[in-house]
C-alpha positions as CSV (number, residue, x, y, z in Angstrom):
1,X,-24.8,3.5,-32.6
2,X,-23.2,1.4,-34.8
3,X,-19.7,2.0,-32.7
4,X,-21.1,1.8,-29.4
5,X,-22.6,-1.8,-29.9
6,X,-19.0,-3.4,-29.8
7,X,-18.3,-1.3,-26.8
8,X,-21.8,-2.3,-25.1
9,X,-21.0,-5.6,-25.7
10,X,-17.5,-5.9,-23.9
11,X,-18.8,-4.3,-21.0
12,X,-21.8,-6.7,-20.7
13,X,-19.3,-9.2,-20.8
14,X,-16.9,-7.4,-18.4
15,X,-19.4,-7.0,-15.7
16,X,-20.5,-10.9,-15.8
17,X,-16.6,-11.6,-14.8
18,X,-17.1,-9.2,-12.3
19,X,-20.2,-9.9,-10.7
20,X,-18.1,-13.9,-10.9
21,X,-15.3,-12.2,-8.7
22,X,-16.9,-11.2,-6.0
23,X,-20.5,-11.9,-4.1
24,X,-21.8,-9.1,-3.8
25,X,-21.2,-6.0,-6.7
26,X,-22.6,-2.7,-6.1
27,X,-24.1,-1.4,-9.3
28,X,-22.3,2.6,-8.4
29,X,-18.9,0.3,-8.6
30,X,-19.7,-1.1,-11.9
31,X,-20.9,2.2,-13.4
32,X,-17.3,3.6,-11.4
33,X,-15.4,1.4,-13.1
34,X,-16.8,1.7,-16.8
35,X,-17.0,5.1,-16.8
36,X,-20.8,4.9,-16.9
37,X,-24.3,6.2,-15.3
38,X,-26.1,4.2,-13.6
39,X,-28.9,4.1,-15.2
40,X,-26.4,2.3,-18.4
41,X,-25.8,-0.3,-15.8
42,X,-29.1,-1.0,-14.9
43,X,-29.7,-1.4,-18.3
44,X,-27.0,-3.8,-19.1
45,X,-27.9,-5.9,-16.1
46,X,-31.6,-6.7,-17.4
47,X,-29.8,-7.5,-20.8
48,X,-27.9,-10.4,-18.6
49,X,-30.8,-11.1,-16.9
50,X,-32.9,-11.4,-20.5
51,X,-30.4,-13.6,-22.0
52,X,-30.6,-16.3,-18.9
53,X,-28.3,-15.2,-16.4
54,X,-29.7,-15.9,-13.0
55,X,-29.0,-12.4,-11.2
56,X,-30.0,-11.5,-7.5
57,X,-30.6,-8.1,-6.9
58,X,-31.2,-6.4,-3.8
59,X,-32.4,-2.9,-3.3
60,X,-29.2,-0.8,-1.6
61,X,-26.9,-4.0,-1.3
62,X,-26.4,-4.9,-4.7
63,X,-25.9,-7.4,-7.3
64,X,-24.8,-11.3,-6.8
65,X,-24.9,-14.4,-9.3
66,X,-26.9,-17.4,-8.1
67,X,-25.3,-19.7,-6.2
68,X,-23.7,-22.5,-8.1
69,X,-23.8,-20.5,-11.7
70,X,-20.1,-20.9,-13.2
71,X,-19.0,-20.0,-16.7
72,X,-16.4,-22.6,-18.6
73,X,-12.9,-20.6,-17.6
74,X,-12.2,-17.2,-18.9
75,X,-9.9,-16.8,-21.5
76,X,-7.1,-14.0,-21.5
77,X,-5.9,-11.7,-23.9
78,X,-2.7,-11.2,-25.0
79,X,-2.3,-8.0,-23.3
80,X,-4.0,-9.1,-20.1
81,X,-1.5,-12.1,-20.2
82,X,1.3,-10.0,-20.1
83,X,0.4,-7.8,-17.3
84,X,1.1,-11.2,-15.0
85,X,4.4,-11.0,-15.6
86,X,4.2,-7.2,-14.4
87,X,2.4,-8.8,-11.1
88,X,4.2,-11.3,-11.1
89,X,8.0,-9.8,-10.3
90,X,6.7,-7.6,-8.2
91,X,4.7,-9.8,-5.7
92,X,8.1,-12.5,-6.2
93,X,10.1,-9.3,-4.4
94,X,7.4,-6.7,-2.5
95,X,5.9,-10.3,-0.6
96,X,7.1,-12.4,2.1
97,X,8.0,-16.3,0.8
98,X,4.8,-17.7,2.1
99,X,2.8,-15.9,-0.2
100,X,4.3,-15.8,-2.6
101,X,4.3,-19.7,-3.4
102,X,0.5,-19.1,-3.6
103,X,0.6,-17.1,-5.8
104,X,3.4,-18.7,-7.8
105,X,0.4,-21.6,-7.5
106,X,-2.1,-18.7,-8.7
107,X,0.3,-18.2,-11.9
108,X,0.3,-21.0,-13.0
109,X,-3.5,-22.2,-13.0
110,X,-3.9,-18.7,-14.8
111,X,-1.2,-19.4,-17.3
112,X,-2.7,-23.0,-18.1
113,X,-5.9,-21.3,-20.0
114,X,-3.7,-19.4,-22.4
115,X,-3.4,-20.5,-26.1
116,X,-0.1,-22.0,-26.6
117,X,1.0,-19.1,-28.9
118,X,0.2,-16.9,-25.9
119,X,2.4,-19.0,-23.3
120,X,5.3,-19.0,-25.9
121,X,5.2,-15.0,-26.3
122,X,4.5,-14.8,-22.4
123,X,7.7,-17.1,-22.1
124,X,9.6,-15.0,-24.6
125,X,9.7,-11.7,-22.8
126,X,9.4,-13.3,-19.2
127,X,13.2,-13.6,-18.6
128,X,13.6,-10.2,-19.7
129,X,11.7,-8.4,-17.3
130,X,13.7,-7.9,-13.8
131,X,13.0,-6.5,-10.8
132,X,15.5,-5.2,-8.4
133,X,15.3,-6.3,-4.5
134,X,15.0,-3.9,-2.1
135,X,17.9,-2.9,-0.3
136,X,16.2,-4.3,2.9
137,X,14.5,-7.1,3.6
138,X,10.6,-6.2,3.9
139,X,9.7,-9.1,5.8
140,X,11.6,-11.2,8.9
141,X,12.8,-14.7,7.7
142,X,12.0,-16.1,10.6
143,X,8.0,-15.5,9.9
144,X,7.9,-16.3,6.1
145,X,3.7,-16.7,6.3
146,X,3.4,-13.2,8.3
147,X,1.0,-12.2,5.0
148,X,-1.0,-15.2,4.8
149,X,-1.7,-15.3,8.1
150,X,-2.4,-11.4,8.3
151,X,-5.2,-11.8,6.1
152,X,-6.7,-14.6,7.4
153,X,-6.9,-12.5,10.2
154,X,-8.7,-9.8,8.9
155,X,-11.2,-11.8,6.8
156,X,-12.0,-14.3,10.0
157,X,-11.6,-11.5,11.9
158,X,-9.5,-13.3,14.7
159,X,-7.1,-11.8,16.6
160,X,-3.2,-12.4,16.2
161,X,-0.1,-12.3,18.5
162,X,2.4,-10.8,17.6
163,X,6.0,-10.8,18.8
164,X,7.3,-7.6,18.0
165,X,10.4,-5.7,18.0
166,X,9.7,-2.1,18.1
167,X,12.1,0.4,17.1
168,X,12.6,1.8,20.1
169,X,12.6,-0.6,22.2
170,X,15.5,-3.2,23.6
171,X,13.9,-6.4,23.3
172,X,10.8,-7.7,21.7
173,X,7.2,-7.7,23.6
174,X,4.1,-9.7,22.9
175,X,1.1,-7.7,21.5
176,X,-2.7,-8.9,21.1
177,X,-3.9,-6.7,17.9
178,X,-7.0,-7.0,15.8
179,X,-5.5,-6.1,12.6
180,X,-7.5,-3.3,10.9
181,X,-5.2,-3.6,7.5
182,X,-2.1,-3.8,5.7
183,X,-0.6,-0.8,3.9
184,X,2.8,-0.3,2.0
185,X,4.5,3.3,2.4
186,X,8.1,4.7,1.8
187,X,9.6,1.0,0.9
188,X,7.9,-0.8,4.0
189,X,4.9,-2.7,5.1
190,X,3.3,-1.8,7.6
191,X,0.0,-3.5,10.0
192,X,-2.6,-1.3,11.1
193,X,-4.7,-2.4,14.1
194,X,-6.2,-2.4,17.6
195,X,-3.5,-2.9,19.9
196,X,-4.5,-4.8,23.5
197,X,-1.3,-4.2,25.1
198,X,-1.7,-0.1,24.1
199,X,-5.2,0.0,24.5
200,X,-5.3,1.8,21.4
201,X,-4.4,2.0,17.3
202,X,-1.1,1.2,16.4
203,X,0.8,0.3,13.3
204,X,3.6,-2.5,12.8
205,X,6.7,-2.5,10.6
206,X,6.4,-6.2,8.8
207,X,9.8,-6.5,9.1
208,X,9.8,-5.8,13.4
209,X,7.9,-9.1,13.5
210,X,9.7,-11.4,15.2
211,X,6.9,-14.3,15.3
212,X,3.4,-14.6,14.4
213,X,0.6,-16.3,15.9
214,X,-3.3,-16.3,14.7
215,X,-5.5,-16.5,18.3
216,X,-8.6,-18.0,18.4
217,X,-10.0,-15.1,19.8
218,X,-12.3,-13.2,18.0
219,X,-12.2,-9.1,17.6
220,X,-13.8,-7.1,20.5
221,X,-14.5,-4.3,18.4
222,X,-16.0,-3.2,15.1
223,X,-13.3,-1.0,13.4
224,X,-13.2,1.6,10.6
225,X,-12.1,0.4,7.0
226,X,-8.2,1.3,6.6
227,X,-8.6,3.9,5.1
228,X,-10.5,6.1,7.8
229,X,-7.6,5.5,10.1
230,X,-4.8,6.4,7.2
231,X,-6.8,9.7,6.7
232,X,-7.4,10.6,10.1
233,X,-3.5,10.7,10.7
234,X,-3.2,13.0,7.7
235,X,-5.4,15.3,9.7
236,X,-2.6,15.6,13.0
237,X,-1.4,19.2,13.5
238,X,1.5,20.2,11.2
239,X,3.8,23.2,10.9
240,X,4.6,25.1,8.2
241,X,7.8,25.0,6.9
242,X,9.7,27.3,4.1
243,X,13.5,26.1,3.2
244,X,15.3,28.1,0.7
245,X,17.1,25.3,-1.3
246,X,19.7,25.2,-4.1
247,X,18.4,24.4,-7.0
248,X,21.2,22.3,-8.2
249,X,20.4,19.5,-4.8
250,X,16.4,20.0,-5.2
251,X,16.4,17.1,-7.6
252,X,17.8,14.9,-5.3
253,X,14.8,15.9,-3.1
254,X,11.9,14.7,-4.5
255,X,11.6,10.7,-3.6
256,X,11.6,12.2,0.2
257,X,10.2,15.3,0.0
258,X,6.7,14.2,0.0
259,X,7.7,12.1,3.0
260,X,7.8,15.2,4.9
261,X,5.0,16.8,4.3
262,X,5.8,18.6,0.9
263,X,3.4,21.2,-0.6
264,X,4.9,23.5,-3.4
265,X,7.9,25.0,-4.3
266,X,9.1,28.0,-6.7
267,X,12.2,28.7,-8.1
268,X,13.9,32.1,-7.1
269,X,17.1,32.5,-9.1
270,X,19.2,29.4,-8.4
271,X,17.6,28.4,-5.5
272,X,13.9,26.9,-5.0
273,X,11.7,27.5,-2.2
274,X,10.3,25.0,-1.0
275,X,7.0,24.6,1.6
276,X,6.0,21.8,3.8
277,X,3.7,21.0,6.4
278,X,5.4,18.9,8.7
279,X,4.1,17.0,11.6
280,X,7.3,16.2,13.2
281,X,9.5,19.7,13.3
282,X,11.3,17.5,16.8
283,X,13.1,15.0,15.1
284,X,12.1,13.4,11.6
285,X,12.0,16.9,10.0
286,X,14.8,18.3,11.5
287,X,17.3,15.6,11.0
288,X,15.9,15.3,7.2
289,X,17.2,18.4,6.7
290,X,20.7,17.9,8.3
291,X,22.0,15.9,5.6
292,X,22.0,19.0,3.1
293,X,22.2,21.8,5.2
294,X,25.4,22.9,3.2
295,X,22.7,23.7,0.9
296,X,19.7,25.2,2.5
297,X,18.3,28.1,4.7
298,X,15.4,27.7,6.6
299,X,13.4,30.7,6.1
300,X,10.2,29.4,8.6
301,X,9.7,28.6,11.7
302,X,12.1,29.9,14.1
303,X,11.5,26.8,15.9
304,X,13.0,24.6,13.6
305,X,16.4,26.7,13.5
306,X,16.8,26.3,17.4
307,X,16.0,23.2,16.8
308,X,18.9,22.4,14.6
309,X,21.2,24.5,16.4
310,X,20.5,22.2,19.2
311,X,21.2,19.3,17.7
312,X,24.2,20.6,16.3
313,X,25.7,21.8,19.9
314,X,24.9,18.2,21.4
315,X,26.9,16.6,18.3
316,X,29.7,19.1,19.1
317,X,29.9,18.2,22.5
318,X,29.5,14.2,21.8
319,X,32.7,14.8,19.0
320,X,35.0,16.9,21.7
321,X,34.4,14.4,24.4
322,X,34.8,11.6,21.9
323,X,38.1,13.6,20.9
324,X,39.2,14.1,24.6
325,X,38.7,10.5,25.9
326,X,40.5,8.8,22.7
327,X,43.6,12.0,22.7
């Protein structure tokens, strides 16, 4: 017992900074988060309660401070402190500008409760940490507060308008959306949401946004959290796909391979077969695989080699009548 009394102890204190972050804490995401039952929870909430920590409980909602109960600023470890700088590179480059100042704003509130022995070390190893740009920009300059004015929208819940380039498209339209959530997959951001013009779900490539607008319209519908919609797509029909690949490219393969649906694979002598499920055998999968065809065999589905075949004939013809107009 005697080593569990420390450990009781931080976690007491770890769930009253919690319950202080948000207004309402479920106690199933306290005993989540500590690795706990919840019957240790309970437990450690009377124990707050007991040593005169006004606590509002409420039977299948969950736990919330009093109104106007603050504790004198929280103070950081070392260790803590230097996870900012982590954070802090990465929302300087993954964010558009807007933001980003707030949180530059953010960082420096935070850093002004460190011991000065802490903000020296922080300072020491700040310059050294460096975080490469992507090699395209994630957000459109001519919207630097796309972000902040994304999540205003989903927290008022007010629609925005959006003037949007899409990728197939020739010149930008206007779109109503109710924005559902912001996700970030294979380097990009993308917006989730109700689309008015569409009449149904789409999502937006952060960097198609052309300009921004929050409406003063309020959502027409109750939507799914984010993550119902994300999930859903994962359930579309797929194909599946077996390439026979040699081993000596395969390593090259797996940033995108999981882009396209990737399942297993097995070595076979110098080669590895590899097996997808793909939702996009048309186009996306197809033209994947073009760039090292030198080096694979598609074993399954037939489909997929007409496919390629095709696409090969019409690059053929394109290059001959290229050839014969410019001859």
């Amino acid at each position: 017992m005697q080593d569990e009394s420390p450990k009781r102890f931080d976690r007491i204190v770890a769930i009253l900074i919690q319950l202080q972050s948000k207004r309402i804490v479920k106690a199933q995401e306290l005993a989540e988060r500590f690795e706990v039952s919840l019957r240790t929870i309970y437990r450690d909430i009377r124990s707050l309660e007991a040593s005169g920590v006004p606590i509002y409980s409420e039977a299948g909602v969950g736990y919330s401070l009093v109104e106007g109960y603050r504790l004198p600023p929280v103070m950081f470890t070392r260790e803590e402190a230097s996870s900012f700088i982590a954070a802090e590179k990465l929302m300087e480059t993954f964010i558009d500008k807007e933001l980003g100042k707030h949180y530059a704003s953010a960082m420096f509130k935070i850093k002004s409760v460190l011991k000065n022995t802490d903000k020296d070390w922080l300072t020491s190893i700040e310059s050294k940490v460096i975080m490469q740009p992507p090699s395209v920009n994630l957000f459109n300059e001519k919207v630097p507060e796309a972000m902040s004015i994304l999540f205003k929208s989903i927290a008022d819940k007010n629609q925005v308008k959006l003037n949007y380039q899409a990728f197939d498209a020739e010149e930008a339209s206007e779109r109503s959306i109710e924005p559902v959530g912001i996700f970030h997959d294979n380097n990009n951001w993308y917006i989730f949401g109700f689309c008015h013009l569409r009449n149904d779900y789409r999502q937006f490539r952060a960097d198609r946004i052309q300009g921004i607008e929050i409406k003063n319209i309020a959502f027409t519908k109750e939507h799914q959290p984010l993550e119902f919609y994300l999930n859903k797509e994962k359930e579309c029909p797929t194909t599946k796909v077996v390439l026979l690949v040699d081993k000596k490219i395969g390593k090259y393969l797996d940033f995108e391979k999981k882009y396209h649906g990737f399942v297993s694979q097995r070595k076979i002598g110098q080669q590895l077969e590899m097996t997808f499920l793909s939702r996009d055998i048309e186009n996306g999968f197809p033209r994947w695989v073009l760039m090292f065809a030198d080096y694979a065999t598609i074993i399954e589905p037939q489909h997929l080699k007409d496919r390629m075949l095709e696409m090969l004939e019409i690059y053929k013809t394109n290059l001959l009548q290229y050839n014969s107009e410019n001859n």
